[in-house]
C-alpha positions as CSV (number, residue, x, y, z in Angstrom):
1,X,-68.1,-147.2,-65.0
2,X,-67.9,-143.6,-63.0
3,X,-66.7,-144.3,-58.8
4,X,-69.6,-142.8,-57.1
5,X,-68.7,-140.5,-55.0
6,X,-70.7,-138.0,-52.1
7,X,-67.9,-136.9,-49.8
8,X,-65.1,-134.5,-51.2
9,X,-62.3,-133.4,-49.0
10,X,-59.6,-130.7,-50.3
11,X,-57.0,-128.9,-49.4
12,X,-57.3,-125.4,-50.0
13,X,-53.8,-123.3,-50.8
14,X,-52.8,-124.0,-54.2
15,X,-55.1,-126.6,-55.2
16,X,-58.3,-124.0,-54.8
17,X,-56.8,-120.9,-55.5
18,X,-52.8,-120.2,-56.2
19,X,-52.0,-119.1,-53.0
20,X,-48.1,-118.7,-53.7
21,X,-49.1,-116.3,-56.6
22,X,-51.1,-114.1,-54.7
23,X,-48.5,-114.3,-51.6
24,X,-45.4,-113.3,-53.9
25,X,-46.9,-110.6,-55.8
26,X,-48.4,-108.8,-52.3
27,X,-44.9,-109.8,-49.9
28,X,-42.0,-109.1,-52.3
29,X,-43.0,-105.3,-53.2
30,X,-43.6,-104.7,-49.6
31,X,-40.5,-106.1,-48.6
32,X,-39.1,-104.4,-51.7
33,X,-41.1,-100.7,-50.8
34,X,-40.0,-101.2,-47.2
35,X,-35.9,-102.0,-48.0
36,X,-36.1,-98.8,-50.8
37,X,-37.7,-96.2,-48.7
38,X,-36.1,-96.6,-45.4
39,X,-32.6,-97.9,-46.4
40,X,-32.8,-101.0,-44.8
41,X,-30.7,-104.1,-45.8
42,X,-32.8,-107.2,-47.8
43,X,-31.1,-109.4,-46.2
44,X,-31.4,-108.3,-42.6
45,X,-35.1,-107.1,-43.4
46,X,-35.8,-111.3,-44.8
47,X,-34.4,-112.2,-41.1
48,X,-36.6,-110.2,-39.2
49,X,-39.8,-111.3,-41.1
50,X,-38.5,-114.7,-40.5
51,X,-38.4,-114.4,-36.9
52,X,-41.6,-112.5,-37.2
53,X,-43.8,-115.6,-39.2
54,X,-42.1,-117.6,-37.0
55,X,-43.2,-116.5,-34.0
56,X,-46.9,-116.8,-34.9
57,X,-46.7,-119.9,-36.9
58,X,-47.5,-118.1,-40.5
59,X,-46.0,-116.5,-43.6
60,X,-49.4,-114.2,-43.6
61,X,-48.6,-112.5,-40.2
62,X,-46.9,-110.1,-42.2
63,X,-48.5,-107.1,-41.7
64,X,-47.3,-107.1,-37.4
65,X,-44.8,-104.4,-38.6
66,X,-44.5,-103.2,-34.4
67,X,-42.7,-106.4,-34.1
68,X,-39.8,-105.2,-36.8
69,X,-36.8,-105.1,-35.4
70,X,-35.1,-103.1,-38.5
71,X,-38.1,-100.7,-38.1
72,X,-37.9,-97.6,-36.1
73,X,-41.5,-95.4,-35.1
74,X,-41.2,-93.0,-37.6
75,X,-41.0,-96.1,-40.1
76,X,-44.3,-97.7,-39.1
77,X,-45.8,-94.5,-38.9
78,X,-44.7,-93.8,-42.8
79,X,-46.1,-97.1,-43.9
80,X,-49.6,-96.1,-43.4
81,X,-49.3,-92.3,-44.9
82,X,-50.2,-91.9,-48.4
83,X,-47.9,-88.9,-50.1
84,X,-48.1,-87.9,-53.8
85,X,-51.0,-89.8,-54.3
86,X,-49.3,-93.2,-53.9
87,X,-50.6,-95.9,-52.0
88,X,-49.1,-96.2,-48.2
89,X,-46.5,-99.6,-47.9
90,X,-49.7,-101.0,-46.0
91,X,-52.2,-100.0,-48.1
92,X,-50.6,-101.5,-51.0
93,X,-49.7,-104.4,-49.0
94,X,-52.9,-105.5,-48.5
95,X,-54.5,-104.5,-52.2
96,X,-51.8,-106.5,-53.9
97,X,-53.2,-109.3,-51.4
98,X,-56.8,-109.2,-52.6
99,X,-56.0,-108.4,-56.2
100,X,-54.0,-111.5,-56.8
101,X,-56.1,-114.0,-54.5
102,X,-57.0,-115.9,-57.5
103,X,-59.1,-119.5,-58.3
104,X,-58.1,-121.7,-60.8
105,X,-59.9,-122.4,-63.7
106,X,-62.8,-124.0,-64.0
107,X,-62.5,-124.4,-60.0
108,X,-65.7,-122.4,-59.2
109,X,-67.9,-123.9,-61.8
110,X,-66.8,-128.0,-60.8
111,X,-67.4,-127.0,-57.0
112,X,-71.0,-125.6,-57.8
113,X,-71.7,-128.9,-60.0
114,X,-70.1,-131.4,-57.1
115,X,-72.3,-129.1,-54.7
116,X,-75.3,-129.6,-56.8
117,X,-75.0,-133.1,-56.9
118,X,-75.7,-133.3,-53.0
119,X,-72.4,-134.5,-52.4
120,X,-70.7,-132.7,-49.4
121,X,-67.8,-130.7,-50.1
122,X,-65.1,-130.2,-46.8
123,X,-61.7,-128.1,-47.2
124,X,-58.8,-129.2,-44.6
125,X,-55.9,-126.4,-44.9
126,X,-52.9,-126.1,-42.4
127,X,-53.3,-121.9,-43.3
128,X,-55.0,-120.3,-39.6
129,X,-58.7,-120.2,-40.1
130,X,-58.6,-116.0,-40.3
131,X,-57.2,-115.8,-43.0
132,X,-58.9,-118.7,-44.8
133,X,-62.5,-117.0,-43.5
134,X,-60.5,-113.9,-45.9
135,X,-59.9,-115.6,-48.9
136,X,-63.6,-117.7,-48.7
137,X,-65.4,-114.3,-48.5
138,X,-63.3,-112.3,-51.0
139,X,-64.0,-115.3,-53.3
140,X,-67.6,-115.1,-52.4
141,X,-67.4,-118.7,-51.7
142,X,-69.1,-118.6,-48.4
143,X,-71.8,-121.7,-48.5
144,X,-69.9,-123.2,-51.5
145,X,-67.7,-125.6,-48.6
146,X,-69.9,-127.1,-46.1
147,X,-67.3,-127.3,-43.5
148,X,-63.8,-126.0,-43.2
149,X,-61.3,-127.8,-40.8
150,X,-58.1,-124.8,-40.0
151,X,-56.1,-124.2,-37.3
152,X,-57.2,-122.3,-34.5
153,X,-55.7,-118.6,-35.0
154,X,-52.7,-117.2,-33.4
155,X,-53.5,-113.7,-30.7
156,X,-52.8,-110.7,-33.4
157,X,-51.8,-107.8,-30.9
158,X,-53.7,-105.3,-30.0
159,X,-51.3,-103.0,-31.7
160,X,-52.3,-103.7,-35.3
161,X,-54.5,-101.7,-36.8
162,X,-58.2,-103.4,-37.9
163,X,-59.9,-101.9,-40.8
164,X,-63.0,-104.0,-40.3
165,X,-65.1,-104.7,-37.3
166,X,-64.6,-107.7,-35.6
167,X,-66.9,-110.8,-37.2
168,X,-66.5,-109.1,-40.6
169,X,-65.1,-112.3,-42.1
170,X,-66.8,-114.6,-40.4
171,X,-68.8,-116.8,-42.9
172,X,-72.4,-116.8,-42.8
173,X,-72.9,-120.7,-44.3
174,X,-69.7,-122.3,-44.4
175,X,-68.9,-123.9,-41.0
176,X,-65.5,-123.3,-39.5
177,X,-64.1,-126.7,-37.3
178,X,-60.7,-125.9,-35.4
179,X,-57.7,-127.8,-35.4
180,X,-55.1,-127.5,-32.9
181,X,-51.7,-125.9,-34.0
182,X,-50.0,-129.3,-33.1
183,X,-51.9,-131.2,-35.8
184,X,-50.3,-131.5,-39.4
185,X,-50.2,-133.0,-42.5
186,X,-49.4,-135.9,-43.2
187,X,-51.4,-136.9,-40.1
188,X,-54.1,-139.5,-41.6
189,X,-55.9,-139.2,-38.5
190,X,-57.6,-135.8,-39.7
191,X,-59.2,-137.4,-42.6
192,X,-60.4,-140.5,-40.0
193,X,-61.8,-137.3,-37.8
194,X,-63.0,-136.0,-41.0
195,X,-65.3,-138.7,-42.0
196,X,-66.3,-139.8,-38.9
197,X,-67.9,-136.2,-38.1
198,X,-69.9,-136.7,-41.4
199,X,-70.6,-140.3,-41.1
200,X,-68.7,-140.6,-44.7
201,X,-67.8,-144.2,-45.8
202,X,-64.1,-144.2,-47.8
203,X,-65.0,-145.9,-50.4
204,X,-67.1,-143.2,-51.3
205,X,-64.8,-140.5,-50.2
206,X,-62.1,-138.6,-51.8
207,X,-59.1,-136.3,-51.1
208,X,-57.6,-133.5,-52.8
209,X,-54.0,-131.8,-52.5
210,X,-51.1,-130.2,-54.2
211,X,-48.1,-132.6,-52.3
212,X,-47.2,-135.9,-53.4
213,X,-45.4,-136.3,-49.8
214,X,-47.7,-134.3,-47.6
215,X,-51.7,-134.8,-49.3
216,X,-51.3,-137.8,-51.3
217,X,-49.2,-139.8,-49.0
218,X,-51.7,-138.6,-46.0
219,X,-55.1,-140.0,-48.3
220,X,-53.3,-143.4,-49.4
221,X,-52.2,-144.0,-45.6
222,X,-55.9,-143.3,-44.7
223,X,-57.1,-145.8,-47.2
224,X,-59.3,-142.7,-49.5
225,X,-58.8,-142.4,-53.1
226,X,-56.3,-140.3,-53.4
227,X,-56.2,-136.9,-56.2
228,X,-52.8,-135.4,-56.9
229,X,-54.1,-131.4,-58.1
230,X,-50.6,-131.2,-60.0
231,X,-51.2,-127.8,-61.3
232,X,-50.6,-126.3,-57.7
233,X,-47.7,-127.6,-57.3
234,X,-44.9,-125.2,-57.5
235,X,-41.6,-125.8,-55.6
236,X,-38.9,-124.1,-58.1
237,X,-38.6,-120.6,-58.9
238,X,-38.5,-117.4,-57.2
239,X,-41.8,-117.4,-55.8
240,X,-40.7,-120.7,-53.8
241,X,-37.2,-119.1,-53.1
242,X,-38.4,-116.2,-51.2
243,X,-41.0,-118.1,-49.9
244,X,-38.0,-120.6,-48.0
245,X,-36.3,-117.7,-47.3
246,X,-38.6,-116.0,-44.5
247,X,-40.7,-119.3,-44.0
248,X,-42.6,-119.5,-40.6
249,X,-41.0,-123.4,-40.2
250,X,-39.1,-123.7,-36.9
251,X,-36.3,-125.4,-36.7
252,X,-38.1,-128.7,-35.2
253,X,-40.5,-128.7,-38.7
254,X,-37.6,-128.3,-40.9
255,X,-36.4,-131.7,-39.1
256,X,-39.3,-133.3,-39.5
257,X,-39.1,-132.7,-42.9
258,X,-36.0,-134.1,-43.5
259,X,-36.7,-137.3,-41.7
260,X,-40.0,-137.6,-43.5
261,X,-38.1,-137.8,-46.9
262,X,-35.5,-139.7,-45.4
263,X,-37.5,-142.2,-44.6
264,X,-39.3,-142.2,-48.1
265,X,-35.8,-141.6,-50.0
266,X,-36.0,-144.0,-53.0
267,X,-39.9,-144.8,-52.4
268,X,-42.9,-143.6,-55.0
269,X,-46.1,-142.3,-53.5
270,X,-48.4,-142.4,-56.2
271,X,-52.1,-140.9,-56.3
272,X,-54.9,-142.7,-57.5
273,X,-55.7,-139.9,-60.4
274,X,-53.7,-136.8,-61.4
275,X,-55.0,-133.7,-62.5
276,X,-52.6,-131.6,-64.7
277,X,-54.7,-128.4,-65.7
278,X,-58.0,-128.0,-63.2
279,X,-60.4,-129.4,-60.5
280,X,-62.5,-130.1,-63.7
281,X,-61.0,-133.2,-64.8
282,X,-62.9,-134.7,-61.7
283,X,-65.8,-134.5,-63.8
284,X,-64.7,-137.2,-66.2
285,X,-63.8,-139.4,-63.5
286,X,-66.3,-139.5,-60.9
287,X,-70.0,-139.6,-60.4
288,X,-71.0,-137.7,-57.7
289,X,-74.0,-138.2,-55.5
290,X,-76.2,-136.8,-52.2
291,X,-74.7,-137.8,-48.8
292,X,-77.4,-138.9,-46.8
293,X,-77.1,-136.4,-43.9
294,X,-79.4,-137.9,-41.2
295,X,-76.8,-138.1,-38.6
296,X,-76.4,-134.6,-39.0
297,X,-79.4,-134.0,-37.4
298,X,-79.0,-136.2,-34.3
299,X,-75.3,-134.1,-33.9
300,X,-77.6,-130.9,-33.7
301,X,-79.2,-132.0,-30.7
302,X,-76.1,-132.9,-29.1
303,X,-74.5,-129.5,-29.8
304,X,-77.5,-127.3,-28.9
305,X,-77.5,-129.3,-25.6
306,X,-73.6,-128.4,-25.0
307,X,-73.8,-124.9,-26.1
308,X,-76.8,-124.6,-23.4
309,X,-74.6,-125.8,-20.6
310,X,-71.9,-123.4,-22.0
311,X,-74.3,-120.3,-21.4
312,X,-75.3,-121.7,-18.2
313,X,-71.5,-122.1,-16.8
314,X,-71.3,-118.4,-18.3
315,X,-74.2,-117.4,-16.4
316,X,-72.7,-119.2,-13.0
317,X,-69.1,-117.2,-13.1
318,X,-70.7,-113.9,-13.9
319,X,-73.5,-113.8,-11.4
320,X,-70.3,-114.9,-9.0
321,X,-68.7,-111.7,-10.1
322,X,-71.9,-109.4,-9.6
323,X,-72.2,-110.5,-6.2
324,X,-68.4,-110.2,-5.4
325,X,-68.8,-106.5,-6.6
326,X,-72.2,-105.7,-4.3
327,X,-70.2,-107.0,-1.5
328,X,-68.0,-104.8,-2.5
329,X,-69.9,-101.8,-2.7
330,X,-71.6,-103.3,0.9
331,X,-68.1,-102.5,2.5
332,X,-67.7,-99.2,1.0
333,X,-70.9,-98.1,2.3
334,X,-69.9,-99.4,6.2
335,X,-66.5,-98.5,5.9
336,X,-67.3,-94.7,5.1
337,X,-70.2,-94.9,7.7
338,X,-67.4,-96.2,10.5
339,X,-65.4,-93.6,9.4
340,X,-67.4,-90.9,10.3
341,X,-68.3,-92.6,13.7
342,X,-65.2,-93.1,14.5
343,X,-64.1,-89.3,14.0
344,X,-66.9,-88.3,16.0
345,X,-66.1,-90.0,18.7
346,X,-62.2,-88.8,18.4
347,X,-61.2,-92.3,18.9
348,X,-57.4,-92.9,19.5
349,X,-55.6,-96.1,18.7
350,X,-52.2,-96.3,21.1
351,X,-49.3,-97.8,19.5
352,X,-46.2,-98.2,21.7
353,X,-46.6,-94.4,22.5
354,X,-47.9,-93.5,18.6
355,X,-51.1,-92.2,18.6
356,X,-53.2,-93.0,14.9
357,X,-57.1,-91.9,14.5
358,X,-58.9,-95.6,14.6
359,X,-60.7,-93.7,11.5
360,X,-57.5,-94.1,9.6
361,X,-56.8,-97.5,10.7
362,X,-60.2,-98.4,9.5
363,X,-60.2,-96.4,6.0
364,X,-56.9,-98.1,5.5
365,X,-57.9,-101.8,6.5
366,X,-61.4,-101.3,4.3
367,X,-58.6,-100.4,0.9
368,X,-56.7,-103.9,1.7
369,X,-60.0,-105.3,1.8
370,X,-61.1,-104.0,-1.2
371,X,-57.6,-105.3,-3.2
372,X,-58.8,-108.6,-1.6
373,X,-62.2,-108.1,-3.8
374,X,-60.7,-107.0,-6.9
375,X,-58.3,-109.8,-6.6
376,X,-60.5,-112.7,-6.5
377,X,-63.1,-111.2,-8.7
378,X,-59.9,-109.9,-11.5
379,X,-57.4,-113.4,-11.1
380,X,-60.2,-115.9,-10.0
381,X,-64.0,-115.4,-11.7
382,X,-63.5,-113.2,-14.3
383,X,-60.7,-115.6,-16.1
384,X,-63.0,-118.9,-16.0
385,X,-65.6,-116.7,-16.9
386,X,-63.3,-115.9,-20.1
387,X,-62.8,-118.8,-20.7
388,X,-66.5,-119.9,-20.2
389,X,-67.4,-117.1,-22.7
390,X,-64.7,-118.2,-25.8
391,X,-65.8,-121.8,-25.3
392,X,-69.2,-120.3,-26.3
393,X,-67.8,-118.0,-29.2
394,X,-65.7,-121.3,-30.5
395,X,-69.3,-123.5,-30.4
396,X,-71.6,-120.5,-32.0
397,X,-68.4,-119.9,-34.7
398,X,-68.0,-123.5,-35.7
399,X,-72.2,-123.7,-36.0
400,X,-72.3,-120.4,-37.8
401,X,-73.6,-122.0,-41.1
402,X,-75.7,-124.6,-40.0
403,X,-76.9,-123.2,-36.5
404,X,-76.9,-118.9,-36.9
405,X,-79.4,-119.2,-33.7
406,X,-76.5,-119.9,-31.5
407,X,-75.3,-116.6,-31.3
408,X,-75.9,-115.1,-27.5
409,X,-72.4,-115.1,-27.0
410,X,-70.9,-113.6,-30.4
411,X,-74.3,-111.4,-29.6
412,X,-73.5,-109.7,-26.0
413,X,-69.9,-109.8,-26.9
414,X,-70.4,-106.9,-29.2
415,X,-72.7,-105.4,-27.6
416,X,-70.5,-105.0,-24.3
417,X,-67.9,-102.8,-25.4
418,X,-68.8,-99.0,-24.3
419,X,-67.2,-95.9,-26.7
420,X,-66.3,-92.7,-24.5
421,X,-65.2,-89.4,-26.3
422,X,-62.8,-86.2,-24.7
423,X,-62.9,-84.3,-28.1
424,X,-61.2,-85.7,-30.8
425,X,-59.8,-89.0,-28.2
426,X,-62.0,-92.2,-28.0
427,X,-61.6,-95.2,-25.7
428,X,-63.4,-98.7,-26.1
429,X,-63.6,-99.9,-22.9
430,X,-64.5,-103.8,-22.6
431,X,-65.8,-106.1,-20.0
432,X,-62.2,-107.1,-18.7
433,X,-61.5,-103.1,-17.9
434,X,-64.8,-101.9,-16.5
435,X,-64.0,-103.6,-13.3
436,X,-61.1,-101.3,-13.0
437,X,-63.3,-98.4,-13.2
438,X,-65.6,-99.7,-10.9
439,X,-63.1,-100.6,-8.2
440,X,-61.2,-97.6,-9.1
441,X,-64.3,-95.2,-7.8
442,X,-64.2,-97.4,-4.5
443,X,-60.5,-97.4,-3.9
444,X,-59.6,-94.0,-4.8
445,X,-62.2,-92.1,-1.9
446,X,-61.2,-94.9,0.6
447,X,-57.1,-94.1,-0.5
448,X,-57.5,-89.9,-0.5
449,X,-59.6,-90.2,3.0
450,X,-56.7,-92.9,4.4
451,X,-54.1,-89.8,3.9
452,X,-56.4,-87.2,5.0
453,X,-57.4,-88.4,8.1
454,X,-53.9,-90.0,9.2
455,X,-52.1,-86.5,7.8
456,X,-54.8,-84.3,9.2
457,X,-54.6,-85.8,12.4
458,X,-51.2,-85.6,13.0
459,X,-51.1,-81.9,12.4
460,X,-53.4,-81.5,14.8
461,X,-52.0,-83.0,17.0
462,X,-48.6,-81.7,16.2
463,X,-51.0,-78.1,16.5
464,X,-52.1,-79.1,20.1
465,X,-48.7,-79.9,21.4
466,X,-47.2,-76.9,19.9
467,X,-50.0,-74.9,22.0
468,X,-49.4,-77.0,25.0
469,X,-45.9,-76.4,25.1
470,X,-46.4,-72.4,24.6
471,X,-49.3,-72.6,27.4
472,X,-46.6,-74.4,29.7
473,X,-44.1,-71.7,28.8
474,X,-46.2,-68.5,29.2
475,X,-47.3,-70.4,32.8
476,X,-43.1,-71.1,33.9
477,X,-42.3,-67.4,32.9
478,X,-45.7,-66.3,34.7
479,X,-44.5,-67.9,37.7
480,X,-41.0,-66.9,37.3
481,X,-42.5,-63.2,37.2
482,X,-44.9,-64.1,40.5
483,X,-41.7,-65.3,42.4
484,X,-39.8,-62.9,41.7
485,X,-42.1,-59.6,42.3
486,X,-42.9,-61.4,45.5
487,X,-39.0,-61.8,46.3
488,X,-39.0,-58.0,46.0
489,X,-41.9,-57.2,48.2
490,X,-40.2,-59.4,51.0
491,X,-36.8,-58.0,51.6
492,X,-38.1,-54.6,53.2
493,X,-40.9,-56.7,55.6
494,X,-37.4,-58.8,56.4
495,X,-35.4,-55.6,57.3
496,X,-38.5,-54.0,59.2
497,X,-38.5,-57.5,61.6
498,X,-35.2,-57.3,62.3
499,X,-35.0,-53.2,63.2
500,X,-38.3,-54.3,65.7
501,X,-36.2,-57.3,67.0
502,X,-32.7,-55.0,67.8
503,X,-35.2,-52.5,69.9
């Protein structure tokens, strides 16, 4: 008699498609392409990938060439031109990719007949979810998964060049669930997450994988039938060796490794069924069955209710950060109305015998105020409204395929970036720059007016003194002039008196 069975979770990466295949035939003629054309040693170029998959927790984050250290500008820039008609390094690169992202046979046609069967079909893969949401739409297997569990992605610089708009691989059916990067196989607390999210009982469950010490160990420690997909597994030959040779293991994985199979040295981990050639052989094995999927229902109501609190916390912060910006503008508005009472009333601030225009004291007080502004509105709102507005993305993402009505978020966030063209230039500008803009047209009047008055003042005043002291001079040498002429007109009076007085 068939075990009946309605819950079926795989791994993905060589056990659905051959993932080292396609990986091999796209990363050695790059690396190959890349040593050839620019002279640069194998060796030192495997080291800098390393570092480089490394960094960002994946063999597929190939493609970040700005973060090459063997690479110079002008090489980046000649891995995207095309000459002779030959394919760029890049464009190649990422042909070689889709070309040779490959399923295994019979894979499609035994998912489609589990699927049909009701039974509910869940991938778990420890590849980041962007580049699983790649290989599920290039396969056109978008709906054929019910849910996907993945790690959450690493930040892909701004720097790299995008080819497709954002959301472009986002699956329309297949729900995406995010692990954190911390969590790895063999963890049997996935699968218990796993099942408990559907409501799934073990005995009806089963798990699929390409590693005896990674898959199959993690299903028999979790108590689920466990399937060992032996034609994935592929751990001699020069598609492993390369693959060892730039891995994106850090050093404290590599240990963990090693202690794992220390600690298993001399042990068998045996699955409960082996498949040597396909996912077909499940056929023979198992009778699969509808999931009831009742629960599912009350989870909807729960997450509609949490994504509705999400958009009201989003609402909160940015209404916070409108009415930061209208006091804002308030100030301007007084500010530039003091100054020009100010200056007509020629008011003088005294300090310690330096005279400044209260106009410029003012203009200059109402640009520290307005850093104050920007400030709390830049460093304080704006980030917990960021991170209001991805806790939104991550609820409409995860609901994509069974919820697409949950979408304000995803929604606003493309429809908030604004395009501006000077000839053949074009700038995106997005949410978190606009406010630079927008304080920039304050600051910048308040900054040129500061100089102006404080500047313009103390010319004329350096004018007035300047006239003063010429007005003082041209009255000494007046008087000088007076005294002496009247000197002159003296003497003779003097001599006259004296003549008189001697008679």
């Amino acid at each position: 008699m068939q075990k009946r069975v309605n819950f079926v979770v795989t791994d993905l990466d060589n056990t659905i498609w051959d993932w080292l295949s396609m990986w091999h035939m796209s990363f050695e003629p790059y690396l190959t392409r890349i040593s050839k054309e620019f002279g640069i040693d194998k060796t030192k170029l495997k080291t800098d990938f390393k570092n480089l998959h490394q960094k960002y927790g994946t063999t597929e984050s190939s493609f970040i060439i700005d973060e090459l250290s063997e690479l110079s500008d002008e090489h980046r820039d000649k891995m995207f031109k095309e000459e002779d008609g030959e394919k760029s390094i890049m464009h190649e690169y990422y042909s070689n990719k889709k070309n040779n992202l490959l399923l295994y046979k019979d894979t499609l046609k035994t998912l489609s007949a589990i699927k049909n069967s009701g039974a509910m079909i869940i991938g778990f893969t420890e590849s980041h979810s962007f580049y699983t949401k790649y290989r599920l739409k290039t396969l056109n297997m978008d709906g054929l998964f019910d849910c996907i569990y993945a790690p959450v992605d690493s930040e892909v610089p701004e720097s790299v060049r995008k080819f497709y708009p954002a959301g472009h691989w986002e699956p329309q059916k297949t729900q995406f669930r995010y692990l954190s990067r911390g969590v790895n196989k063999p963890d049997a607390e996935i699968l218990e997450i796993i099942l408990k999210d559907f409501n799934a009982k073990k005995e009806n469950s089963i798990y699929i994988g390409d590693k005896l010490d990674r898959d199959v160990f993690m299903a028999n420690k979790a108590g689920i039938t466990s399937i060992y997909a032996q034609y994935g597994d592929k751990t001699v030959g020069a598609e492993y060796d390369l693959l060892k040779e730039v891995t994106h293991w850090s050093e404290e994985d590599v240990q963990r490794e090693i202690k794992f199979k220390e600690d298993f040295k001399g042990k068998k981990i045996s699955a409960n069924l082996t498949l040597e050639t396909s996912l077909k052989e499940l056929l023979n094995v198992f009778e699969f069955y509808p999931l009831d999927r009742s629960r599912k229902n009350d989870d909807t109501k729960s997450t509609v209710e949490i994504w509705k609190k999400t958009i009201d916390v989003q609402q909160h912060f940015n209404d916070l950060e409108l009415r930061i910006r209208n006091y804002a503008l308030t100030l301007f508005t007084a500010i530039v109305a003091g100054i020009g009472l100010l200056e007509k009333e020629k008011i003088q601030l005294n300090f310690g015998g330096f005279h400044l225009p209260a106009s410029a004291v003012l203009s200059f007080t109402g640009m520290l105020t307005l850093v104050a502004f920007w400030y709390m509105d830049r460093f304080w709102y704006h980030k917990l409204l960021l991170g209001a507005v991805k806790q939104g993305q991550f609820i409409e993402t995860i609901n994509a395929g069974t919820l697409p009505e949950l979408g304000l978020t995803t929604s606003i966030g493309k429809a908030s970036p604004q395009s501006i063209s000077f000839g053949k230039r074009k700038w995106i500008i997005h949410s978190s720059n606009k406010y630079w803009i927008f304080y920039g047209l304050l600051f910048t009047p308040l900054m040129i007016l500061t100089f102006a008055l404080f500047f313009g003042h103390s010319t004329s005043h350096s004018n007035l003194d300047s006239k003063v002291k010429e007005d003082k001079l041209l009255n000494h040498k007046t008087l000088q002039q007076s005294t002496s002429q009247n000197t002159k007109n003296s003497t003779p009076i003097a001599k006259d008196s004296i003549n008189q007085v001697r008679r």
